[in-house]
N, C-alpha and C positions, 0 to 999 in steps of 0.2 A: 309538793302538794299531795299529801298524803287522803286517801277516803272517798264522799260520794264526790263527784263535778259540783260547784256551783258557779254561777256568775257570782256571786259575792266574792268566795272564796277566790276565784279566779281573777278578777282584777284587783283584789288585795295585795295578790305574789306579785302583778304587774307592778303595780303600784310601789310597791317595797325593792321592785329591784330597779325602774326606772323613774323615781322620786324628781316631781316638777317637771316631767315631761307631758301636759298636760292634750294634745294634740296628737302626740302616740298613743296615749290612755284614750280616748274617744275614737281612735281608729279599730282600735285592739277590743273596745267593745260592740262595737256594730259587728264583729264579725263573732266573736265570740259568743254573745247572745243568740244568733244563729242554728252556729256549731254544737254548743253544749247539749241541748237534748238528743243532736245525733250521736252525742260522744254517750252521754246517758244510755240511749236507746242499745248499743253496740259498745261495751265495757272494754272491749281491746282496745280500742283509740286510747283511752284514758288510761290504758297499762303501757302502750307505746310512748305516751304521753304528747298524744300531735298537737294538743293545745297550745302545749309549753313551746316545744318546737316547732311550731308555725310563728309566734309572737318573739323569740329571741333572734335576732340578726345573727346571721353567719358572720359578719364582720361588718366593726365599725371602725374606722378610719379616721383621725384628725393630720391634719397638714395645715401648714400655712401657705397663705396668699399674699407675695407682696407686690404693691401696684402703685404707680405712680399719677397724681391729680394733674388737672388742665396747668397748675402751679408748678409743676413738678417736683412734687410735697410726697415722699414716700410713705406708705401708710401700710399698715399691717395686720390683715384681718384671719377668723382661721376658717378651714373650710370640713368637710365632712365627707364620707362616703358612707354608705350604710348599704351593706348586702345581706339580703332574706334568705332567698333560695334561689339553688342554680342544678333543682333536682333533674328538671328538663330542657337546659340550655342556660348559654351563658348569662351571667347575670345582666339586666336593662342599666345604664346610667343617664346621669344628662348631669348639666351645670347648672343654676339659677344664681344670677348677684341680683341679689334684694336685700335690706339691712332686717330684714323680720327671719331671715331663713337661720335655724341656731340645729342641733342634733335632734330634737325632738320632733320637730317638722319632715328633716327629712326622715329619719326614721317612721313617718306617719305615712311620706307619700310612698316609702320604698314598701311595706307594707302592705298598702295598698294598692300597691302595681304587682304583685306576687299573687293578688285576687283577680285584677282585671287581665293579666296579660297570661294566666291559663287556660286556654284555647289549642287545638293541634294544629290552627292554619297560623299559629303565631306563638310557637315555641319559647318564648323567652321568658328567664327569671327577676326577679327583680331587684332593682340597685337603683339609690340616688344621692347624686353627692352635688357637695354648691362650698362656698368659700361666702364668709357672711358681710356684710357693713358694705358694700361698695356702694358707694352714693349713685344716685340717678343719673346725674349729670355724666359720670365715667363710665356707669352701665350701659349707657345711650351709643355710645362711641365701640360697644362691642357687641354690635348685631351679628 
């Protein structure tokens, strides 16, 4: 992204380079919309480029998950990790089995755990990962 900051411009790049992740895109813009006139204001951010590198993950991660039903029916779903930043400690994770959780999601919460958990009585960066499609019934069973 070459020239002045815009939110236009600026969720266009998102948009083009995380295409149908629509939950990361609405994350990336509540903070972005923010950010930008401070990036405006003070033109070094915008030549560091902390826009861009606050909204790309340090790493994203796929694995599979394979689990077996009350049936003992194997089934094979995949799972995610997504890490932002770990410029002040290690990065945050956690698990969710919910059949709605896909990369875009967690990429939305881990994102926004990199805004809420920037504090200095709570050191930590942020990461979330989950393995997706586990039915209710089997997720119930793994409190």
């Amino acid at each position: 992204m070459a020239g002045r900051v815009t939110l236009s411009k600026f969720m266009d790049w998102i948009i083009s380079r995380n295409p149908g992740e629509t939950e990361f895109h609405q994350a990336v813009y509540e903070v972005a919309r923010n950010v930008i006139p401070f990036v405006r204001e003070y033109p070094v951010y915008a030549k560091i480029k902390v826009l861009e590198r606050m909204a790309e993950p340090g790493r994203v991660i796929s694995f599979r998950v394979v689990w077996a039903d009350d049936n003992n029916e194997l089934h094979v779903n995949r799972g995610y990790r997504v890490q932002f930043n770990n410029s002040i400690g290690p990065y945050k994770g956690g698990i969710r089995f919910h059949p709605s959780v896909n990369q875009s999601v967690l990429k939305f919460l881990g994102f926004e755990q990199t805004f809420r958990t920037r504090s200095p009585a709570f050191p930590w960066a942020a990461a979330r990962e989950a393995p997706t499609s586990i039915p209710r019934a089997a997720a119930s069973t793994r409190s």
